[in-house]
N, C-alpha and C positions, 0 to 999 in steps of 0.2 A: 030378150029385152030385160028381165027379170036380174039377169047375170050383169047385165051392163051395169044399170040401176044399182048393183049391191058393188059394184066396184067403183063406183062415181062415189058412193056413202062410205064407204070401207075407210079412204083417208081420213077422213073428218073424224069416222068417230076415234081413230087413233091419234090424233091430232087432240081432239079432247082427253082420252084418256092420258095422254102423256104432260098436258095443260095440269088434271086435275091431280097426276101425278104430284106436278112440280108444285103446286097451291099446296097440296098436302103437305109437304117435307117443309116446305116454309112455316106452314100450321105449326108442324110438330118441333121446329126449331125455335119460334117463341114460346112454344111453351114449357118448354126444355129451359128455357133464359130466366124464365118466371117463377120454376120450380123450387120453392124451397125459400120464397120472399119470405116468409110469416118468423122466418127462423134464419132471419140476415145477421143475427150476432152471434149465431157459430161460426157461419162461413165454413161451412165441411167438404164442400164440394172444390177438388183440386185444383181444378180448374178455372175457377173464381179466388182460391185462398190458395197456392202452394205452398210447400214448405219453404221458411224464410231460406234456408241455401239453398235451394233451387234456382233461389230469382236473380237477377243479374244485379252485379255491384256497381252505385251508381259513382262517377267518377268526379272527383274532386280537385278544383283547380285553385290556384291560391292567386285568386283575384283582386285581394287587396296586399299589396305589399310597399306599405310605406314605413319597413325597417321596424317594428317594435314586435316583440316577439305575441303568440298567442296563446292563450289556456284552453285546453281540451276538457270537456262530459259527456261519459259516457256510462251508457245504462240501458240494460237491455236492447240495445238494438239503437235505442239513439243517442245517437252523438251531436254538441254543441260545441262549437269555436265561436270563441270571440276575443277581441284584443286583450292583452293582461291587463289585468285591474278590473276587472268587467266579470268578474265570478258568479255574483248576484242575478246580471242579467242571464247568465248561462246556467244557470239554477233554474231560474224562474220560466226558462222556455223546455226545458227537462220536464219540468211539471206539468205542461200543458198540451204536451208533443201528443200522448198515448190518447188522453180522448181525444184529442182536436184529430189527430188520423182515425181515432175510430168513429167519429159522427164523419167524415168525409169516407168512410168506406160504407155506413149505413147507406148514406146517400146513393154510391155511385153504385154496389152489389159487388164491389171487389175488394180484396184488400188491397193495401201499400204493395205497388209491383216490383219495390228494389229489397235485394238484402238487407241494407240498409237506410235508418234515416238521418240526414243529415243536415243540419243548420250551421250554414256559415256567417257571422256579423263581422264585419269591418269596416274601417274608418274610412269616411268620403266624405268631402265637404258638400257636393250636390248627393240628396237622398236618390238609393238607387237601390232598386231587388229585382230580383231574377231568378228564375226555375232553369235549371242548364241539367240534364244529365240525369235527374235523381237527386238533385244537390239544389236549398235553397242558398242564395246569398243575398242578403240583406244588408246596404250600404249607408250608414251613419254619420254625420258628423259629430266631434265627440260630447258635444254638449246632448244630442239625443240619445248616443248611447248609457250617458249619464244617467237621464230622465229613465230609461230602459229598469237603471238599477232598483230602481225605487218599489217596492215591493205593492204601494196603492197604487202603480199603473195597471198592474195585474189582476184582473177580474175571478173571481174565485166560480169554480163550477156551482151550476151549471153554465154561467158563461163559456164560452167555449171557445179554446185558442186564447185564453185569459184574454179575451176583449179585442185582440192585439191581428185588425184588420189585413196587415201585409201580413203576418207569418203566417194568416186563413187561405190570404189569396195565392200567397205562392205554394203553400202545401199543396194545394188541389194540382197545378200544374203537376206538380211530381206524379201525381196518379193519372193524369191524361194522355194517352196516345200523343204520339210526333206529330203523326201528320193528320190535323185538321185545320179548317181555319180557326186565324186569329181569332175574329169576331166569336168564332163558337167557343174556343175556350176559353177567353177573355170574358164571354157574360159568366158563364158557368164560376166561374174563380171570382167575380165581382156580385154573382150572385149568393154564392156561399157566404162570402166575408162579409159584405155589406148589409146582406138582410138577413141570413141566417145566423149571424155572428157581430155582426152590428146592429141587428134592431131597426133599420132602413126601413122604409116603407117605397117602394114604386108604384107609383100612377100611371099604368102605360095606357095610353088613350091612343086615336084611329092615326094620328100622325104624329106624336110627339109624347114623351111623358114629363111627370114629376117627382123629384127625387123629396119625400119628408124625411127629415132628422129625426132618432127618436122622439118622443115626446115626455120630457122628463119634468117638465115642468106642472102637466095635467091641464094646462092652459089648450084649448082645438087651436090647430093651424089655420091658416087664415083660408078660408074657399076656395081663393082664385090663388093658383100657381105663382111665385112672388120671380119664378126661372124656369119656364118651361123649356125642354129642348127636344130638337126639334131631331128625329128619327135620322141615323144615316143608312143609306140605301145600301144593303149589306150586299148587294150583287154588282157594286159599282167598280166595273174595273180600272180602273184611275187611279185604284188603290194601290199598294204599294208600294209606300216607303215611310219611312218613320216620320212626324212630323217635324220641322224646322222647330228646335229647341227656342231661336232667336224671333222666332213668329211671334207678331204684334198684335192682339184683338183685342175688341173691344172688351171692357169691363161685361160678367157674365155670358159673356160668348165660348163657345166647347169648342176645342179644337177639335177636328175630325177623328184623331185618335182616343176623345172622351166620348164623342158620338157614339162609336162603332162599339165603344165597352160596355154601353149603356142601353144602346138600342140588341145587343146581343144579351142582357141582362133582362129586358123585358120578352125574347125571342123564347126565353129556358122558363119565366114567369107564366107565359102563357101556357108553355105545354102541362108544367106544373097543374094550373089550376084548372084546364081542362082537362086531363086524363090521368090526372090521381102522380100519387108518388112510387106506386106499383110500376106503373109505366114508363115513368121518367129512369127509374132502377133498370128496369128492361132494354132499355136505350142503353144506355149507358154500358152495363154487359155485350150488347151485342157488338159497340165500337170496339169493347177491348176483347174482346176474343176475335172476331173479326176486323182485324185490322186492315183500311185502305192507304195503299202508298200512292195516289193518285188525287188526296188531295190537300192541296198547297196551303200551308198556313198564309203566304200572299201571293200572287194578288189575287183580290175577292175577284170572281164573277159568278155568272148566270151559271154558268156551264160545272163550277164547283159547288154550285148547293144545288143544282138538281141532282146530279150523282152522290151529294151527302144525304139530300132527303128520302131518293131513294133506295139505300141502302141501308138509313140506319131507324128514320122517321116511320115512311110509310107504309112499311110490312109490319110493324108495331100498333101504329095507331088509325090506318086505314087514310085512304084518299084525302078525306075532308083537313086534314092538315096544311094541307096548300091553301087553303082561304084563311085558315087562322093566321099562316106566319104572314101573307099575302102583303101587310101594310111595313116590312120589314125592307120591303123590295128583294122577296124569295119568291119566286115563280116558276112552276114547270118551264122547260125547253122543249117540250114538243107536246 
């Protein structure tokens, strides 16, 4: 009887030990993630910093070509294009390139993942930027790259990224994994520029937030929200496709694609001010050394932020994370 008894218990406790096995290794792979926060401006660990020829060359495409040649700067590692006559502004983003990449590597615990950096400006009558490859391009008409030249547009450090909210927001893409969702790198990139680099304030409340402008004047903003918007449901899969440029809304109405930037901007706030900036670093390392090719910048659904949360979230920050993002419309699948 005794025999039977220890063979009925024999699975289970090997079942636990293999359980407590695997809890462990997880244990010790966050904290392998975390080692060496206190002292994130060496970056010595290979792993998170390689050497710049190690990393892969990001590729450049000549996006804008409407016939007038271009001037090249380059310096240490960054290079700037922008159309001829436009020296100035390719000057002025040389100078802002090294810290603005290195408070975005503060942030994320890794450094710049390309050989190189590189900023491309060109002329466009509708404004247009983009993260492709390792490469930003940022699209101009020539009266704004004018403005560009002017050396009070450029905020002197500590401002950071000289003030200058698109070259904050597309830098950070350069450093983000392919494949995640939109929503997640889009807050992340609107959360850099806009509040850490613009001075923003977000209000994110139980369904909706609000966006304050700096306050430059010293004058309090008014109590009540003067545009609240209203949360878009980051698991909705409906999603998937860029919005109709030609779309008609009402005055102060967000199209869905300001929603999802926005409502993923308070998604990266929350984590932030719940579990420190140690941990949000922590996150952030474990997407880029472990990278998932399984999940899709579009369309959002259920089924892509339960496998993003837990993979990258909740070995991190423990269970309770699903009732914080919960008003996001981010919900376990089983």
């Amino acid at each position: 009887m005794k025999k039977i008894i220890l063979l009925l218990i024999l699975p289970l406790l090997l079942v636990g030990c293999a359980h407590n096995v695997w809890q462990n290794k997880e244990e010790e792979k966050i904290k392998e993630l975390a080692v060496g926060e206190e002292e994130e401006g060496t970056m010595n660990d290979a792993e998170f910093c390689p050497p710049r020829v190690t990393r892969p060359e990001p590729t450049l495409v000549k996006r804008f070509e409407d016939g007038s040649p271009d001037i090249e700067m380059v310096v240490n590692g960054y290079r700037v294009i922008a159309p001829d006559g436009h020296q100035d502004l390719a000057q002025h983003t040389l100078e802002v390139l090294p810290s603005c990449h290195d408070a975005i590597a503060e942030h994320m615990g890794y450094c710049h993942p390309w050989q190189e950096t590189i900023v491309h400006y060109g002329r466009f009558e509708l404004s247009r930027a983009k993260a492709d490859d390792g490469v930003v391009y940022i699209g101009r008409p020539e009266v704004s790259l004018s403005r560009l030249d002017d050396p009070n547009i450029w905020q002197e450090f500590p401002t950071l990224c000289g003030g200058q909210s698109t070259l904050a927001h597309e830098s950070v893409h350069t450093f983000q994994p392919a494949d995640l969702p939109a929503w997640l790198k889009e807050g992340w990139a609107d959360y850099f520029s806009k509040i850490i680099v613009g001075g923003s304030t977000y209000e994110c409340g139980e369904m909706s937030l609000c966006i304050r402008p700096p306050n430059l004047s010293g004058r309090p903003h008014p109590a009540e929200c003067p545009n609240p918007i209203q949360y878009w449901d980051l698991s909705d899969p409906d999603w998937g496709v860029r919005p109709d440029p030609n779309e008609k809304r009402d005055e102060g109405e967000q199209s869905n694609k300001d929603r999802y930037y926005k409502t993923g901007t308070c998604f990266w706030q929350s984590i932030r001010d719940t579990y420190g900036t140690d941990v949000l670093r922590t996150i952030f390392r474990l997407m880029h050394i472990e990278q998932q090719y399984d999940l899709p910048v579009f369309p959002f659904s259920a089924e892509t932020n339960d496998l993003l949360m837990r993979s990258y979230f909740v070995p991190v920050t423990g269970p309770d994370v699903w009732d914080l993002v919960a008003p996001y419309g981010i919900i376990p699948t089983e």
